[in-house]
Backbone as JSON, one array per atom type, in Angstrom:
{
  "sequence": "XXXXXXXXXXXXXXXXXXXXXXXXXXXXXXXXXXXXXXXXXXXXXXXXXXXXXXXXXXXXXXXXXXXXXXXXXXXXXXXXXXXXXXXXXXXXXXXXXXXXXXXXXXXXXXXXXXXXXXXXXXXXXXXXXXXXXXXXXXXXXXXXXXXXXXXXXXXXXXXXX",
  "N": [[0.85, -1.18, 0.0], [0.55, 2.11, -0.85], [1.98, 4.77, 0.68], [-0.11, 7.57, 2.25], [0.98, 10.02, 2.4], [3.35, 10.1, 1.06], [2.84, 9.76, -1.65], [0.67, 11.81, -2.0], [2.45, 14.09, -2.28], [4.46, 12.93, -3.9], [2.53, 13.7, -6.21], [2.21, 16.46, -6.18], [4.24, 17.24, -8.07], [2.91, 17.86, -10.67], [2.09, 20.39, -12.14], [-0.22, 22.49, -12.2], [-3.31, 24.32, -13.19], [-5.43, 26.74, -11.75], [-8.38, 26.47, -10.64], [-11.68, 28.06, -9.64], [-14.42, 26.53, -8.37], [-17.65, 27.27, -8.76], [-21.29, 27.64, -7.13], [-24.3, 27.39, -5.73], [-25.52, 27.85, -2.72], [-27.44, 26.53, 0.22], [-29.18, 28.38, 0.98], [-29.39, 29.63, -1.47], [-27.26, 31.49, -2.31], [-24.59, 32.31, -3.78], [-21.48, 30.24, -3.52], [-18.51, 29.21, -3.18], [-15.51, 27.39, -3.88], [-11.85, 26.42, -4.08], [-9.93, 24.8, -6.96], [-8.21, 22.66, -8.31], [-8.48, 20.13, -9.27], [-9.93, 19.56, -12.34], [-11.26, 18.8, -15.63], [-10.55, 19.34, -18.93], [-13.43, 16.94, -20.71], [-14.45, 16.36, -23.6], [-15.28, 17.72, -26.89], [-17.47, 17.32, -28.36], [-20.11, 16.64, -27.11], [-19.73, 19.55, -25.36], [-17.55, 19.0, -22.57], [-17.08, 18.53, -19.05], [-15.03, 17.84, -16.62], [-15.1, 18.21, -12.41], [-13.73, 17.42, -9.08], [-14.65, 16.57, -6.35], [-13.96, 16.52, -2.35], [-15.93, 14.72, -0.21], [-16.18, 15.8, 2.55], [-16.45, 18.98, 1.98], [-18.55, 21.91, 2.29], [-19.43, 22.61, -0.68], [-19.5, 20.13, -1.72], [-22.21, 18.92, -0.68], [-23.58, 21.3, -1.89], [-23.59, 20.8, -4.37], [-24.91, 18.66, -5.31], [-27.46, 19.25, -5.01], [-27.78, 21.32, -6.0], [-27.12, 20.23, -8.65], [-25.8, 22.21, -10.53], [-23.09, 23.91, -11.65], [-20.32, 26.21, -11.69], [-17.26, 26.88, -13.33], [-14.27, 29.16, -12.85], [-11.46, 30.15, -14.18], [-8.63, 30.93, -12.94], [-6.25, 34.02, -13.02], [-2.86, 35.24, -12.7], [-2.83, 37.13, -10.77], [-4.39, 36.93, -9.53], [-4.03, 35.34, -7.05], [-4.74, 35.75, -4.05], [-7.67, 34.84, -4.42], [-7.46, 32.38, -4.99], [-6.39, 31.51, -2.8], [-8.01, 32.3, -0.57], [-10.16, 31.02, -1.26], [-9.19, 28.32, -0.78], [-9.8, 27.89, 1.76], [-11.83, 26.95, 4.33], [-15.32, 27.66, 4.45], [-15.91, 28.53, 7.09], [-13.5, 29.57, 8.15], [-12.79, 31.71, 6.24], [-11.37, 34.94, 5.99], [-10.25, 38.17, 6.1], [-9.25, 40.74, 4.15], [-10.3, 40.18, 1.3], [-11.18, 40.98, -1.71], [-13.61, 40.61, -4.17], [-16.46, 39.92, -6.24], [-19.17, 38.6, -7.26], [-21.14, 37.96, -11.03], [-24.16, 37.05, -12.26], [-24.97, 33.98, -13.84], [-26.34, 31.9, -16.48], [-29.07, 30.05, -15.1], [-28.56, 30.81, -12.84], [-26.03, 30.84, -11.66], [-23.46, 31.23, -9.97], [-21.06, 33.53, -11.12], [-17.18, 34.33, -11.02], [-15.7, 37.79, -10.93], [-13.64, 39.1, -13.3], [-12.21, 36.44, -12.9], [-10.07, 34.59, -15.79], [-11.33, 32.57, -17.43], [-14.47, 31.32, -17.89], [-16.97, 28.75, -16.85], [-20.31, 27.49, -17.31], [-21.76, 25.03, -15.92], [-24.31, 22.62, -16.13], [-24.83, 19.6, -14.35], [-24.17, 16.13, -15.88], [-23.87, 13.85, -15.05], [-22.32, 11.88, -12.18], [-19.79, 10.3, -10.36], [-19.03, 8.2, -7.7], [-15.85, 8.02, -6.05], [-13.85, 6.49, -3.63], [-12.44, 8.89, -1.42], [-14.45, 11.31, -2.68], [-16.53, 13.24, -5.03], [-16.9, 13.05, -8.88], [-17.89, 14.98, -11.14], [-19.56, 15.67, -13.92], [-19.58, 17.76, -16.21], [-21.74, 19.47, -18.62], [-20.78, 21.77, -20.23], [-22.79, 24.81, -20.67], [-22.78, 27.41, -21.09], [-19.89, 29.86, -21.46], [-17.42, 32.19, -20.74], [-15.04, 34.25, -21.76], [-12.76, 35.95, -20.52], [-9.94, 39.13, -20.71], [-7.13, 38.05, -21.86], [-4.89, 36.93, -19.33], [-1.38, 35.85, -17.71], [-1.86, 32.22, -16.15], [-2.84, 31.7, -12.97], [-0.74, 29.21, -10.93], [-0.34, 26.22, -9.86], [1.76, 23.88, -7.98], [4.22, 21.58, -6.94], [2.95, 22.16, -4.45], [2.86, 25.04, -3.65], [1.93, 28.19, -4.53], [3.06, 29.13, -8.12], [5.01, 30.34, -10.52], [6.22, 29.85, -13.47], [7.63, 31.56, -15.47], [9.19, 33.39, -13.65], [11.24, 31.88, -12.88]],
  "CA": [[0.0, 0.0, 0.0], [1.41, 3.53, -0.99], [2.23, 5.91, 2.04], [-0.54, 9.15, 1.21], [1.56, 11.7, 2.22], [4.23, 10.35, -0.38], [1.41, 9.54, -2.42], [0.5, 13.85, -2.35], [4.16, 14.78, -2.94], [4.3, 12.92, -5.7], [1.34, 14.45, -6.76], [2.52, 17.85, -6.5], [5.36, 17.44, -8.66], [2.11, 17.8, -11.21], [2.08, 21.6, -12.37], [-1.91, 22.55, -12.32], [-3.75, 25.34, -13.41], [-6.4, 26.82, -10.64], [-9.84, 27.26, -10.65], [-12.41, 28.29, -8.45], [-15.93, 26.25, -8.63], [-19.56, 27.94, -7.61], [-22.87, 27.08, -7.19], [-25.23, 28.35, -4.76], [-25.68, 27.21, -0.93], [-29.11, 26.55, 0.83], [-30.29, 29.98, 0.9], [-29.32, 30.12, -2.85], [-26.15, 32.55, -2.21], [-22.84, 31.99, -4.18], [-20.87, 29.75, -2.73], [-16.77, 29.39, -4.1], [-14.18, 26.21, -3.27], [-10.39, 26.72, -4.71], [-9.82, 23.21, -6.99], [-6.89, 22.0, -9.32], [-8.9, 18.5, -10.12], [-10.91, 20.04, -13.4], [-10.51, 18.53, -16.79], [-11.74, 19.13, -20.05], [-13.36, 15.75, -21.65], [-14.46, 16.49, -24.92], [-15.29, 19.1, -27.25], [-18.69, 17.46, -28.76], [-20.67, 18.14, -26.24], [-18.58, 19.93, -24.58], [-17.69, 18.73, -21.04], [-15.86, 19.46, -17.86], [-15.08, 17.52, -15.08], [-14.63, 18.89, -11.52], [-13.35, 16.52, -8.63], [-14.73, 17.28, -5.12], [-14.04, 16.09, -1.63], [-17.16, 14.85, 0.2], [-15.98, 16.7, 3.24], [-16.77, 20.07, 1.85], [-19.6, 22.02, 1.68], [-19.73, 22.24, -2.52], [-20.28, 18.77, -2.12], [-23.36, 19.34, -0.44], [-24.88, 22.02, -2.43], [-23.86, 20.3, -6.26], [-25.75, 17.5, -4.96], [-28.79, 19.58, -4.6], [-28.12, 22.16, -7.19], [-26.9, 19.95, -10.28], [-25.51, 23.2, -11.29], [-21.87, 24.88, -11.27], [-19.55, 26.92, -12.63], [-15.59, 27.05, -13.01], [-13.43, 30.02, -12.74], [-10.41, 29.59, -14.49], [-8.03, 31.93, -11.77], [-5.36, 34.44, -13.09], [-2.09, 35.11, -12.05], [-3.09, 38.05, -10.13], [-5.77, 36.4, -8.44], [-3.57, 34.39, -5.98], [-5.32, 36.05, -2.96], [-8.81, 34.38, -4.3], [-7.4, 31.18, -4.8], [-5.73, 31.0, -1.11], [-8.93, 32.5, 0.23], [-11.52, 30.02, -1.32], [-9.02, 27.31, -0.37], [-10.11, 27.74, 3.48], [-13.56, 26.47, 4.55], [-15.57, 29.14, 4.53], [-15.9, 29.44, 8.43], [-12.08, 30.16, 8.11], [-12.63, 32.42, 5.45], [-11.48, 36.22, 7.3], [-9.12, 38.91, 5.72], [-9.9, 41.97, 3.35], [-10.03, 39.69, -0.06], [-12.03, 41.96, -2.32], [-14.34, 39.67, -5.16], [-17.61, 40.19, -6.5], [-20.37, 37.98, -8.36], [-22.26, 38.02, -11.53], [-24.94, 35.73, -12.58], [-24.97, 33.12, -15.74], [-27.82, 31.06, -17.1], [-29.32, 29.16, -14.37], [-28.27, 31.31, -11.35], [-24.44, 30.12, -11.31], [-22.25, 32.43, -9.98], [-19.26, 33.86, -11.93], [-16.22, 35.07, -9.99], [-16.03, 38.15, -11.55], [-12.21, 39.15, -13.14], [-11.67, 35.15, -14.01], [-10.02, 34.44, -17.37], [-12.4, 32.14, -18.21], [-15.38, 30.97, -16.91], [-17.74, 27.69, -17.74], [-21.18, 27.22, -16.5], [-22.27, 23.91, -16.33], [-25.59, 21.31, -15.48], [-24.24, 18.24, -13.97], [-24.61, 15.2, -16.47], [-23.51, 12.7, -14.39], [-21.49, 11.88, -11.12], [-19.4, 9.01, -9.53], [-18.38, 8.42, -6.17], [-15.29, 7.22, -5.63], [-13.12, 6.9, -2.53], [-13.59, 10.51, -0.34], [-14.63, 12.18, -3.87], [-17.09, 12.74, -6.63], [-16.3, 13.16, -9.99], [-18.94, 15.95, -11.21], [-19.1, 15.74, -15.47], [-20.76, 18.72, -16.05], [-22.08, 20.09, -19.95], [-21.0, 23.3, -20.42], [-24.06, 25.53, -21.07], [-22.36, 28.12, -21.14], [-18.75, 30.07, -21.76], [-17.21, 33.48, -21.15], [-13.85, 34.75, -21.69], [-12.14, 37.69, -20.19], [-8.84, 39.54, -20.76], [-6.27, 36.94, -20.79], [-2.79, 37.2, -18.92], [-0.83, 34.66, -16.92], [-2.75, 31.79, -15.67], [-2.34, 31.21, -11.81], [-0.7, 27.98, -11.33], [0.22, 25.6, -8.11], [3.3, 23.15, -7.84], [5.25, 21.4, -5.45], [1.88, 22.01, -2.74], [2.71, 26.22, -3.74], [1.57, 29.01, -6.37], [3.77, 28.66, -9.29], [4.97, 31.49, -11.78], [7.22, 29.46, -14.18], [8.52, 32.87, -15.45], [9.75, 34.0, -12.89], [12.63, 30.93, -12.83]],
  "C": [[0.89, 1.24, 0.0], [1.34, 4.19, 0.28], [1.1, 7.21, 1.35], [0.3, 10.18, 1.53], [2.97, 11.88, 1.2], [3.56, 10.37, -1.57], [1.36, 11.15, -3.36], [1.67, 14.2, -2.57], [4.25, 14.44, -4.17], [3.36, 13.7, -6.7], [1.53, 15.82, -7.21], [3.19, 18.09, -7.04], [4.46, 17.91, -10.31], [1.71, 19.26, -11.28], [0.64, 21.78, -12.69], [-2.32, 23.87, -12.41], [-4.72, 25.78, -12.14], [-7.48, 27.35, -10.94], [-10.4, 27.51, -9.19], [-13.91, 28.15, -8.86], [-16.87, 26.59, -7.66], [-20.31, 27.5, -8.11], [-22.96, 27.99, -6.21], [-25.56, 27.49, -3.34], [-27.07, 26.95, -0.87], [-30.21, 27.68, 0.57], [-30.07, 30.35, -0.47], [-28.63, 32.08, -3.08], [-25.14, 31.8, -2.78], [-21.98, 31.36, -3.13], [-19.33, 29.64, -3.55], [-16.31, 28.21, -3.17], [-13.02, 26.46, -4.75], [-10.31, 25.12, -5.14], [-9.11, 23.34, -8.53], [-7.47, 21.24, -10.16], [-9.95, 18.93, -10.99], [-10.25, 19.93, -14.55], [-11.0, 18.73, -17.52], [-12.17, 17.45, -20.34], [-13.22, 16.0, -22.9], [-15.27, 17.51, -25.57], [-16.94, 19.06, -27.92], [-19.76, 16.34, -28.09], [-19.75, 18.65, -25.37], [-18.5, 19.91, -22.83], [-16.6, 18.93, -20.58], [-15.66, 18.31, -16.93], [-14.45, 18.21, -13.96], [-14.38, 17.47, -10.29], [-13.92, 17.43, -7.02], [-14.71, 16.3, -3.6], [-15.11, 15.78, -1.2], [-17.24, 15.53, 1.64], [-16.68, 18.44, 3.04], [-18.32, 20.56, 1.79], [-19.94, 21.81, 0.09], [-20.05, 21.15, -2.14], [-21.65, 18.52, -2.34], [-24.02, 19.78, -1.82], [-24.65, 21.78, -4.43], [-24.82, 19.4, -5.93], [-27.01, 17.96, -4.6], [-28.72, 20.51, -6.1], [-28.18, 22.0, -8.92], [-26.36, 21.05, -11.07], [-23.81, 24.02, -10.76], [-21.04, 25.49, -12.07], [-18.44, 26.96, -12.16], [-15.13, 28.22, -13.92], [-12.07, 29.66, -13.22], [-9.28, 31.25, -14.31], [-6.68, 32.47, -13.17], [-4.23, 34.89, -12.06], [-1.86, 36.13, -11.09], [-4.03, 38.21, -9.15], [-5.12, 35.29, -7.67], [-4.49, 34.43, -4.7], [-6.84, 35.34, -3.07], [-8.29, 32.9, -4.84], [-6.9, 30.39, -3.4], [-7.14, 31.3, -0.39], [-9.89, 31.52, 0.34], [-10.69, 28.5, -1.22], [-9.49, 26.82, 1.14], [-11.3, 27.13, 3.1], [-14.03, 27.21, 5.05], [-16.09, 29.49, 5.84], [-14.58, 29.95, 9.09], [-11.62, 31.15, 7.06], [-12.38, 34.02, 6.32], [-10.21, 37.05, 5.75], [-10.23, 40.0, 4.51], [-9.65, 41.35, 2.14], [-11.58, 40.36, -0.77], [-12.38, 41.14, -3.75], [-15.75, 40.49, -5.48], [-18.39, 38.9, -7.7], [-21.17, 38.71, -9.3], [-23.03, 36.85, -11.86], [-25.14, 35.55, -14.23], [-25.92, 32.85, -15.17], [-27.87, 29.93, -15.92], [-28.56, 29.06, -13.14], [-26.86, 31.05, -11.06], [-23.87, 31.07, -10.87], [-21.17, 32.73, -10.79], [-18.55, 34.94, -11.34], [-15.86, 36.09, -11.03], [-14.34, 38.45, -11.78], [-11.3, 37.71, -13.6], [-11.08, 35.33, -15.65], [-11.03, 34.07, -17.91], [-13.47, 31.33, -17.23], [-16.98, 29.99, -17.41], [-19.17, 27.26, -17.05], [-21.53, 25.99, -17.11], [-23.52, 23.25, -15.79], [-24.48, 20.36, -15.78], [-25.03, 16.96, -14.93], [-24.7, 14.0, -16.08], [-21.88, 12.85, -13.37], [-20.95, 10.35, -11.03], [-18.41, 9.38, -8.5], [-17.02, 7.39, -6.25], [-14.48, 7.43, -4.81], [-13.73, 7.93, -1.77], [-13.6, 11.25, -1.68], [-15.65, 11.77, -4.59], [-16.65, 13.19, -7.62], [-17.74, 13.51, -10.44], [-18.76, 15.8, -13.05], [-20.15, 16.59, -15.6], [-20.93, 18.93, -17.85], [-22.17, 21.43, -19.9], [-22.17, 24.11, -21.3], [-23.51, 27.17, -21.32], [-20.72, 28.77, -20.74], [-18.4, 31.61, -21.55], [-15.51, 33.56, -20.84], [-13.39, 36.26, -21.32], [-10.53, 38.03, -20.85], [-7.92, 38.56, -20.81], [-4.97, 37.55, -19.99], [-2.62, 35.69, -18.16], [-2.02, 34.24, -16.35], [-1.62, 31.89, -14.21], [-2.12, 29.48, -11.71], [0.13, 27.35, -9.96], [1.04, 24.46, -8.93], [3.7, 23.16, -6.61], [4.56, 21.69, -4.02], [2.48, 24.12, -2.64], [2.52, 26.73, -4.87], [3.05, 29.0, -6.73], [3.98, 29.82, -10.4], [6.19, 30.75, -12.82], [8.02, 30.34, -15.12], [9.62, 33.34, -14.68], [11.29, 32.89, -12.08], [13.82, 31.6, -13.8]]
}
């Protein structure tokens, strides 16, 4: 059996782009979690997958809402990818964000490069995770510049080597 904490090292040697996936909570308020594990599948129909602990809230409220959207973080947006990594009763500090709303109430972190709203097509549980395959319904692009990018278990500017 592998050791996990060599397991995650290894893991991190795995250069990852960062998003930040929303939906909406109970009271149908924006909710945000900071997450690496988001892949494209394929381009016809065009799908996403997102990877989520079952620990977290998101878990929760995809599992009610069938609906989310990914933020695809720039490199200037470190401070909202460290922030929405907490759990949001450890969320505290002056991190300055704002929401608008896509098709079918999703939040979109506003300032993202890019940003994918999806309905959930199908899930599977495996281990402490589901695996969310969502159908993008929708697409918006902003400005680009540097993506934000984690390594080695820290943000990542491969420039700046």
């Amino acid at each position: 059996m592998l050791d996990k904490d060599e397991f995650r090292s290894a893991l991190g040697q795995f250069a990852t782009g960062v998003t930040v996936i929303t939906t909406l909570d109970d009271e149908g308020q924006p909710h945000s979690m900071t997450a690496n594990a988001f892949s494209s599948i394929c381009l016809d129909p065009p799908t996403v997958m997102v990877c989520v602990a079952h620990g977290t809230h998101t878990h929760g409220y995809l599992e009610k809402t069938n609906r989310f959207g990914v933020n695809i973080l720039k490199q200037d947006q470190q401070d909202l990818g460290a922030y929405f990594a907490k759990k949001p009763e450890d969320r505290t500090g002056g991190v300055d964000f704002h929401y608008s709303e896509a098709e079918g109430r999703i939040p979109i972190l506003d300032g993202s490069m890019v940003f994918f709203g999806c309905e959930v097509l199908g899930s599977h549980v495996y281990g402490d995770h589901t695996i969310y395959i969502g159908l993008v319904k929708e697409m918006r692009r902003n400005e680009s510049g540097a993506p934000l990018m984690f390594y080695n278990s820290r943000w990542y500017n491969p420039s700046a080597d």
